[in-house]
Structure formats: C-alpha cells, structure tokens
C-alpha positions in Angstrom: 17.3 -27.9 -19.2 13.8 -28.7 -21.1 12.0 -29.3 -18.5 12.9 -25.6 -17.0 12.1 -23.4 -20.3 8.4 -24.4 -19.5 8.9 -23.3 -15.7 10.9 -20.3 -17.1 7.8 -19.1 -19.5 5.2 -19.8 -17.0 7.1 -17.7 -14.6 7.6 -14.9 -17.2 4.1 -14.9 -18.1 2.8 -15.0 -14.4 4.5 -12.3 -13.8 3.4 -10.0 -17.2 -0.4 -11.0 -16.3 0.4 -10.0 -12.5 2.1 -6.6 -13.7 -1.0 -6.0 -15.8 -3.6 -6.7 -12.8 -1.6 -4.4 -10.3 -2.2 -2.0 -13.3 -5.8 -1.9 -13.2 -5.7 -2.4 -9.6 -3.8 0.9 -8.7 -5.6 2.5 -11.9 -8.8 1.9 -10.2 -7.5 3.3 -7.0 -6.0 6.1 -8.3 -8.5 7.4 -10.2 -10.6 8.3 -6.9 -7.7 9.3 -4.9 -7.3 13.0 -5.7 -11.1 13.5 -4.8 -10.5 11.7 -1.4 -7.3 14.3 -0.9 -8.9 17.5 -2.2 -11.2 16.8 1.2 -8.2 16.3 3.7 -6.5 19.9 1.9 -10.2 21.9 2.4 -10.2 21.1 6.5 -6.7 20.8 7.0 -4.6 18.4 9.3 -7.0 18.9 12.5 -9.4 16.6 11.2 -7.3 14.5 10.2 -7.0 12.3 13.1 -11.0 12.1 13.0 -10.6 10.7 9.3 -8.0 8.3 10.1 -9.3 7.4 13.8 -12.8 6.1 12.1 -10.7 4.4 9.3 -8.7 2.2 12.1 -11.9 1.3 13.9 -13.5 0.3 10.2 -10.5 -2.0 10.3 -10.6 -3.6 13.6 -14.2 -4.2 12.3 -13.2 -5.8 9.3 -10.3 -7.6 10.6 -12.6 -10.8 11.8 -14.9 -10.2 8.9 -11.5 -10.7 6.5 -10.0 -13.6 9.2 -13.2 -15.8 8.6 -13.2 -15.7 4.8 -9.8 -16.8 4.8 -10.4 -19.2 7.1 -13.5 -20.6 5.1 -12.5 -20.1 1.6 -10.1 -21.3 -0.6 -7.9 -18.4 -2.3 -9.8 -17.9 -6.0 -13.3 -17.8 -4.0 -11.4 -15.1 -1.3 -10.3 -12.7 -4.3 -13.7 -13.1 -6.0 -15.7 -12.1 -2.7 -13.2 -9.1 -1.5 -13.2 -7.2 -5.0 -16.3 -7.4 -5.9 -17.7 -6.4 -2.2 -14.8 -3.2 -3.1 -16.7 -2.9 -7.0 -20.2 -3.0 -5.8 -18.9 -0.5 -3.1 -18.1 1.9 -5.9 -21.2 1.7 -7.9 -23.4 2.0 -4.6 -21.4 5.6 -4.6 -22.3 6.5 -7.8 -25.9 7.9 -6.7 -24.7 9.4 -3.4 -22.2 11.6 -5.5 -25.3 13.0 -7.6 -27.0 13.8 -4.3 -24.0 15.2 -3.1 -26.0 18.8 -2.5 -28.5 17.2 -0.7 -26.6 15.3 1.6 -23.9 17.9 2.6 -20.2 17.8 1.1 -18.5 17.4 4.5 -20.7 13.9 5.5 -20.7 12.4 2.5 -16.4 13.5 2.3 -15.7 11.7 5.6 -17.6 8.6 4.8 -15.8 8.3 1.4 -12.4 9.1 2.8 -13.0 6.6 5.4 -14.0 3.8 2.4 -11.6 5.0 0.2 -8.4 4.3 2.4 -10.6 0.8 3.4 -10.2 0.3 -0.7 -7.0 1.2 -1.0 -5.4 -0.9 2.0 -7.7 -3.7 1.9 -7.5 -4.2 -2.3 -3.3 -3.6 -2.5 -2.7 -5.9 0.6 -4.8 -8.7 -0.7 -3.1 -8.5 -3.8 0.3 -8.8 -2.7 -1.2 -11.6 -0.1 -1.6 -13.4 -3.5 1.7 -12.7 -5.4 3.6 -13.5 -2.4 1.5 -17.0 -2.4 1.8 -18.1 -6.3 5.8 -16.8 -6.2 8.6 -18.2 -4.9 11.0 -16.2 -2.5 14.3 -15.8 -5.0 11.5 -15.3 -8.3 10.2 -12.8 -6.0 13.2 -11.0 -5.8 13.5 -10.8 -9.5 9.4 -9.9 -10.1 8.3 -8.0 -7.4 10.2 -5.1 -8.8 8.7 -5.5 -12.2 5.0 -6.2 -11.0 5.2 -3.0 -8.6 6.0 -1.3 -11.9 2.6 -2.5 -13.6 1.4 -0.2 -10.2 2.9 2.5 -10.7 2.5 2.6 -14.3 -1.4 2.6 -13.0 -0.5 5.0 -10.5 0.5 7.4 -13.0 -2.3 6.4 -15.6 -5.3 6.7 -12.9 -4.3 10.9 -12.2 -4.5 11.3 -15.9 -7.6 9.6 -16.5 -9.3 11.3 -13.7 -7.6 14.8 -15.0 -9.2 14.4 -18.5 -12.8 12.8 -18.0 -14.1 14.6 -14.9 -13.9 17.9 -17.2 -16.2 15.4 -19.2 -18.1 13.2 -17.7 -18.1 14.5 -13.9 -17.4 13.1 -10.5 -19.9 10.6 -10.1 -19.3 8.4 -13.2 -15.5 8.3 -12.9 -16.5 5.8 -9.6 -17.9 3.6 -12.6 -14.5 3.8 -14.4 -12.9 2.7 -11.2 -15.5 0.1 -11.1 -14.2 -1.8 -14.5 -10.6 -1.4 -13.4 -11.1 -3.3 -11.0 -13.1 -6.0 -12.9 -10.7 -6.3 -15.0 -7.6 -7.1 -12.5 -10.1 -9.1 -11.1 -10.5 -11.4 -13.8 -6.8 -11.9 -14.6 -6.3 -12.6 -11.0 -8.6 -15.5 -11.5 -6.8 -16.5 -14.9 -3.5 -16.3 -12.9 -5.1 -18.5 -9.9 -6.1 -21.1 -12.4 -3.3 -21.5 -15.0 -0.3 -19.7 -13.9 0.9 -20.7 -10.1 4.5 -21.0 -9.7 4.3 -22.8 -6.6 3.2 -26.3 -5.5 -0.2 -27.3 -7.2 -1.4 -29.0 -4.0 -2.3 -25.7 -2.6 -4.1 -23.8 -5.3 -7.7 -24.4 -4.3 -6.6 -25.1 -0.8 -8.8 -23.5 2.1 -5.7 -21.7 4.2 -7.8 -22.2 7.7 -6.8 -21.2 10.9 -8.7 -18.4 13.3 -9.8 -15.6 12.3 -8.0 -13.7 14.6 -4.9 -15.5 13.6 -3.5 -12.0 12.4 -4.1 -10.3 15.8 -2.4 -13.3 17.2 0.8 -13.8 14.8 1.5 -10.1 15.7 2.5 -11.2 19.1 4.1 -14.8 18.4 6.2 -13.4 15.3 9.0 -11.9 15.3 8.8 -10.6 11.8 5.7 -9.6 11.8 6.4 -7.0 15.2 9.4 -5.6 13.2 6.8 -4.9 10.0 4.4 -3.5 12.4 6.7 -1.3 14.0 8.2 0.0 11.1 4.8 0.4 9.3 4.4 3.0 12.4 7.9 4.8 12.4 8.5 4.7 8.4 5.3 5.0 6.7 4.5 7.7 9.8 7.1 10.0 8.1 4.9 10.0 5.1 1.9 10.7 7.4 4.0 13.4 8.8 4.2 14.8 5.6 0.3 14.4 4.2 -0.5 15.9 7.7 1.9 18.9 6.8 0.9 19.3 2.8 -3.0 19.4 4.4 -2.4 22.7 6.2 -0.1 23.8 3.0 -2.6 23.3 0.5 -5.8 24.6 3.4 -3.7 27.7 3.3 -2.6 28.6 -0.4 -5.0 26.9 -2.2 -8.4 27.9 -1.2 -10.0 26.8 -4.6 -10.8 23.0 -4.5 -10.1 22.6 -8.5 -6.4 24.1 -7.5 -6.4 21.5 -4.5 -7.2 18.7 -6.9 -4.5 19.6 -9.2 -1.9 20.3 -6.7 -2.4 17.0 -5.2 -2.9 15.2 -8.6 0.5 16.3 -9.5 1.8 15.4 -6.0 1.1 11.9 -7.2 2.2 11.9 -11.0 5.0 13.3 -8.9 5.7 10.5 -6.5 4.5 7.8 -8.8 6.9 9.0 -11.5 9.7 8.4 -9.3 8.7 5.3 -8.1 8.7 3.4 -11.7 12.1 5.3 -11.9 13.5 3.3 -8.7 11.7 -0.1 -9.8 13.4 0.4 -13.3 16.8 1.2 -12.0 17.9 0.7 -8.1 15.1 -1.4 -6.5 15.5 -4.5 -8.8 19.3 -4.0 -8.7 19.6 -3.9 -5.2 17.1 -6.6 -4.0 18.9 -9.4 -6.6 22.5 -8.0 -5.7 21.7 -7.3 -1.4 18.6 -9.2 -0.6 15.0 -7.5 0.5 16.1 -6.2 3.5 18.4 -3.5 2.1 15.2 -2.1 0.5 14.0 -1.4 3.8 17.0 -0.1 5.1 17.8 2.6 2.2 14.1 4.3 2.3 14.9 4.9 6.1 17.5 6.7 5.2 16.3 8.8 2.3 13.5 9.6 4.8 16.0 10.6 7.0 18.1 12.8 4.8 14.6 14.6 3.7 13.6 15.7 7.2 16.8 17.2 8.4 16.6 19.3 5.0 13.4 20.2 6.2 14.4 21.0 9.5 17.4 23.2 7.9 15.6 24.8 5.0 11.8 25.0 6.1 9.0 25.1 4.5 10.4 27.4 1.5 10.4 26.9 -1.9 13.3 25.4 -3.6 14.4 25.0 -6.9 13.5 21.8 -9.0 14.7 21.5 -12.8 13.8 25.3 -13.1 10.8 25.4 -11.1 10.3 26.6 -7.6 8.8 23.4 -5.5 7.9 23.7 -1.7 9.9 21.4 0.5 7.0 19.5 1.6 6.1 18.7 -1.5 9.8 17.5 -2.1 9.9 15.5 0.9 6.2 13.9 0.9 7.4 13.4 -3.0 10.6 11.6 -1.6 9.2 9.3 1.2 6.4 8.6 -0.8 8.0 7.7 -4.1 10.7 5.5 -1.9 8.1 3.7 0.1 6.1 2.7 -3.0 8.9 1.9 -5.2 11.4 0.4 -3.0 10.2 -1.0 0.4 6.6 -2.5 -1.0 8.6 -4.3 -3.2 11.0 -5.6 -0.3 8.9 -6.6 2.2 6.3 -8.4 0.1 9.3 -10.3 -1.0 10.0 -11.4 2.6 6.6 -12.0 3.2 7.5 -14.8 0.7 9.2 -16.6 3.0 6.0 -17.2 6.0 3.4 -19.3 6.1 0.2 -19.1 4.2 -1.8 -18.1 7.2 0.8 -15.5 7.7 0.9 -13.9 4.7 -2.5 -13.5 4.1 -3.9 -12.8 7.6 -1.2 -11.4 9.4 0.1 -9.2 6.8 -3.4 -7.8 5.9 -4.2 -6.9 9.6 0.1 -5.3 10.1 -1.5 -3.4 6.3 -4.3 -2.0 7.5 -5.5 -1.6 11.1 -1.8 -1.1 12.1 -1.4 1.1 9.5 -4.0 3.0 9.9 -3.3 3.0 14.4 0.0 4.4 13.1 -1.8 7.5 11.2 -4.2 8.4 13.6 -0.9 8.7 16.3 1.2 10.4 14.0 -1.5 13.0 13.4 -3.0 13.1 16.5 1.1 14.0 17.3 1.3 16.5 14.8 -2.1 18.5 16.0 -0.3 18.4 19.5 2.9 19.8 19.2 1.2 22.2 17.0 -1.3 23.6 19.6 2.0 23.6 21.9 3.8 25.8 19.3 6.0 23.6 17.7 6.5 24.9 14.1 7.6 22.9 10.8 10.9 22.7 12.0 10.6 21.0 14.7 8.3 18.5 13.3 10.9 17.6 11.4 13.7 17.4 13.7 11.6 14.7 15.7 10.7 12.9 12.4 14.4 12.3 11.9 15.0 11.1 15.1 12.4 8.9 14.8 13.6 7.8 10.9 16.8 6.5 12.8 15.0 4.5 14.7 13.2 3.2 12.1 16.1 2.1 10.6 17.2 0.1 12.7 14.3 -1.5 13.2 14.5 -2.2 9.4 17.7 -3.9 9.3 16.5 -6.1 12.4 13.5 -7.1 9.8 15.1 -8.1 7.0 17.4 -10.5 9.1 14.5 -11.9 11.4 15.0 -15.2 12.8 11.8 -16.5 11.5 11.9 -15.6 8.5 12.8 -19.4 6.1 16.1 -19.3 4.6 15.4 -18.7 0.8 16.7 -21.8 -0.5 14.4 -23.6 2.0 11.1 -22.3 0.9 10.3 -24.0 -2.1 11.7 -27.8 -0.3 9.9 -26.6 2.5 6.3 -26.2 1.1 6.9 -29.8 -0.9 7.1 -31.0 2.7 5.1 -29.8 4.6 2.4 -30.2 1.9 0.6 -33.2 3.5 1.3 -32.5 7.4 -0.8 -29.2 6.3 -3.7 -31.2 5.2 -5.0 -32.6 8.3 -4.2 -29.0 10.7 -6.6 -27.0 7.8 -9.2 -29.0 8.0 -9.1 -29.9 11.8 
C-alpha cells in the first residue's frame, strides 16, 4: 500500500501537468483558428477541396520528414524539434501578416490555411503520441478524459483571447501570443518527459527506431490502425460535411468578414463548451464503466441522429434556449463537440495499447495525411452533388447512411484483434523491454 501512494501521486500529478500542456497547446491553436475559418466562409465550400487537397500533399511531404525524426531521436529531443519548427513557424508569420496588402489577402489566406491545419494536426497528434506513451492503458481510461478537458478548457480560452486583443493589438501580434502558448506546453512537456513517466523508465530517453515509412506501412499490416483510418474518413467526414455546408452559409449571410469571425468564433465556444460538458459528465463515465470503444460507437450515432434531423428539417433555424440557431450550426456544433470530447479521448486510449512505433508513427500519418485524404473526398463530394443539384437534404441523407457505416466500423475498432489486452500492457512492456533493445538499434 506505501509503495502505491507514490505511484498514485505521480500519476495524479502527470496527469494535472499534462491537462495544463494540452491547455496551452489548444490555446495556442485556437487563438489563430477563427482567422484560418473567416477565409474558408469568404470563398465558400468550392475552394475548399483546393485548401484541403494542398494540405494532404503538405502531409505526404511531411510524413518521411516526421518518420525519420522518430526514427533518429529519442522522444524529449522529437517534441523539442517538432514545436519549436511549429513556434518559429508562427513568428516567421508575423511580418507576412503586416504585409498582408502587399502580398494579396487570398495568397497569403491559402498558405496559412494550409500551415495552420499542418499546426493543428501535426501539434495535437504528437501530443497525444506522447500521453499515450508515458500512460498506461487502464490510467488512460481514467485521465484521458480529464487531460482532453485541459483542451477544451484552451479551446474555449483561445476564442476569447483572440476576441479581446485583436480589437487591441491586431492580427499580426496575436501569432506571437500563439507563439508563447506553445512555449509554454512545450516546456512542461519536457518537465513531464523528465520527472513524471508512469511507464517503464527503460524507455524514456529511448530512440523508438524503425523506418520512416513505418506509418505508411503499419496502415496495411494493422488491423487497428485500417479501422482508425477508415473511420477518420466516414466519422470525422460528417464534420467535414458540415464545415463544407457552414462555408456556403456563412459565404451567403454574412458578407462582412468581422461578422464571419464572430459567427465562427462562437461556433467554437459553441462546440468546445459542449465538449468539457461530455468530458465532465458522460465521456469519463462511460470509458471506466464500457471501455474506449463505446466512445467511438456513441458519437456515430449522435452523428447519425443529427443528419436525419437535417435531412427532415433543413437548413432552417430552430430554436435553442430562446434563440433561433441554424441547423448546421446545430449539427457541426453536435459532431464537432462529440468528436472532440468523446471519441479523441477513446481512441487515444486505445492507442495505449500498440507499440511505440505504432503510436507515434502510425497514428500520426492515420491523424494527418489520412485525415486530411478524407477532407479533400468529402468536399470534393460535396462540390459534386452540388453541381448535380443535390440540395442540403440530400447531403444529409447520404451522410447518414454513411454514419451507419461508420458505426460499425467503430465497434469493429474498439474490439480489434490486435489491439493488447489491458491487463497485458504494462507486463507486456516489462518484457519486452530488453528484446527491444537490440531491434532499435539494429
């Protein structure tokens, strides 16, 4: 019993210290994101498949560039060199955004939307590369929910911060804000690297090895992975489906680009809102009491549920605690909020229970380029059936048949067969600690 109170408060205070990093992590993030949106809501969802098509082919880019450092460097050296290329990135930014007149709003939007979803995937899949590697699958479980709450928490901070100083300070220094965010969850992801792993010591400083195409690789030998990649495709494309839709809502009753940024900045207090509500109530509840799969299963569902409403009710406003609310907004609220605050949660908790090589480069290329192949079909599709005359409606109506898809291919996830039992994992990596050894640094 003594020796576990130390365990105990070492796990309670990795997981404060990681709750405070995601913090400053999503701050950062979020503090640029309603400039990045405001762009997608002035052209509307035709270009989006030129914004998201360039973002995929930045990733396949990247993908090697991110397989060698993991393959090269060991894991406090890999989060030094991937934030602070993502802090310097922001700076360099600064002085294009005071030239913005001179270099033309539209080239320097679709570079910056292009970087800015690079940040975004690149700096929240690392980071839960890393929780996933210094927790164990059951403390997972029990802290995932509570660390994705530190995000949101951020999520909701960032719109505010961004809402009160770019009336004072302007566009371009806010990027510097951003900047020392992400400093700052920089450091305590060093402090928690150093002094506060819950998992086997012999792999702290450990090189994780391997190709660097490992991640391209795993996607076809893994089982777990293909579920995670399809569903990243079918389930997070419903909340593609519904940015697509809100960019030719807000191209055509908000003209104004300060009304664009506000409508979308409330979008995300919005969604952000209710994803701290699900990690303080259901999420937690339901990964201790049914395991990580069910919370991929139950946003499936919600996102079901939301797109036959849509397909019912159409695009009309409704009425939300007194106030009249579009239904896209509703549903892009819905998916969104469920998919930050219930299946991140989930499936980084599963990714608990892969390999190190796994978790870091095969999640990170299912996170990003797969994410990103999965936007660019989704609105490619929408621009499509659009041009054939397919209205809101029907959108829809194919989004929930494809939602029940998706759930299936949910519940197939969470009960993959390669996936180690949980009471394996932490006998597991005491075992295979020194047959590792000699495969990392062959």
């Amino acid at each position: 019993m003594n020796a576990s109170r130390p365990a105990a408060a070492n796990e309670g205070l990795a997981s404060t210290l990681s709750a405070v990093a995601f913090f400053f992590v999503m701050t950062a993030y979020y503090i640029i994101r309603p400039v990045r949106d405001q762009l997608s809501g002035a052209v509307g969802s035709q270009s989006l498949p030129l914004f998201y098509g360039s973002t995929f082919l930045v990733m396949l880019l990247l993908t090697p560039v991110f397989g060698a450092l993991v393959a090269h460097f060991p894991r406090k050296r890999l989060l030094g060199w991937s934030y602070s290329f993502f802090i310097v990135g922001l700076l360099a930014f600064v002085p294009a955004f005071l030239a913005q007149d001179r270099i033309g709003a539209r080239q320097l939007g679709v570079v910056f939307f292009v970087w800015a979803s690079v940040f975004n995937l690149f700096v929240v899949s690392l980071f839960w590369s890393f929780m996933a590697d210094i927790f164990h699958s059951v403390q997972a479980r029990k802290v995932f929910p509570l660390i994705a709450l530190g995000g949101m928490a951020g999520a909701v901070f960032g719109p505010l911060v961004t809402k009160l100083l770019v009336q004072i300070i302007g566009v371009a220094p806010l990027l510097m804000v951003s900047a020392v965010a992400l400093g700052v969850a920089l450091a305590l992801l060093f402090t928690l690297s150093t002094n506060h792993d819950c998992r086997e010591p012999w792999h702290r400083d450990e090189v994780i090895g391997g190709s660097l195409w490992a991640g391209i690789k795993e996607l076809w030998t893994r089982p777990f992975l293909r579920y995670m990649a399809i569903l990243i495709v079918l389930g997070d494309g419903i909340g593609t489906l519904a940015y697509a839709l809100i960019a030719d809502y807000a191209k055509l009753h908000l003209p104004d680009k300060i009304a664009r940024t506000s409508f979308y900045n409330d979008l995300d207090l919005a969604t952000n809102i209710l994803g701290a509500a699900l990690q303080l109530t259901l999420t937690r509840w339901l990964l201790m009491r049914k395991g990580a799969g069910w919370g991929l299963v139950v946003p499936s569902l919600v996102n079901l549920v939301l797109l036959v409403l849509v397909a019912v009710l159409g695009i009309g406003h409704i009425a939300v605690l007194g106030f009249a609310v579009p239904m896209l907004s509703v549903m892009m609220i819905g998916t969104r909020g469920f998919a930050y605050g219930m299946t991140k949660p989930a499936a980084d908790a599963l990714y608990t229970r892969v390999p190190r090589e796994t978790r870091y480069k095969g999640k990170n290329f299912v996170e990003t380029a797969i994410w990103r192949f999965g936007d660019v079909v989704v609105t490619s599709g929408v621009t499509l059936l659009g041009k054939f005359g397919v209205a809101v409606g029907g959108m829809a109506a194919i989004g929930a048949g494809i939602s029940v898809l998706a759930t299936w291919v949910a519940a197939r996830a969470g009960r993959s067969p390669d996936l180690l039992p949980e009471q394996q994992v932490e006998s597991a990596g005491k075992v295979a600690a020194p047959a590792a050894r000699p495969s990392i640094s062959s």
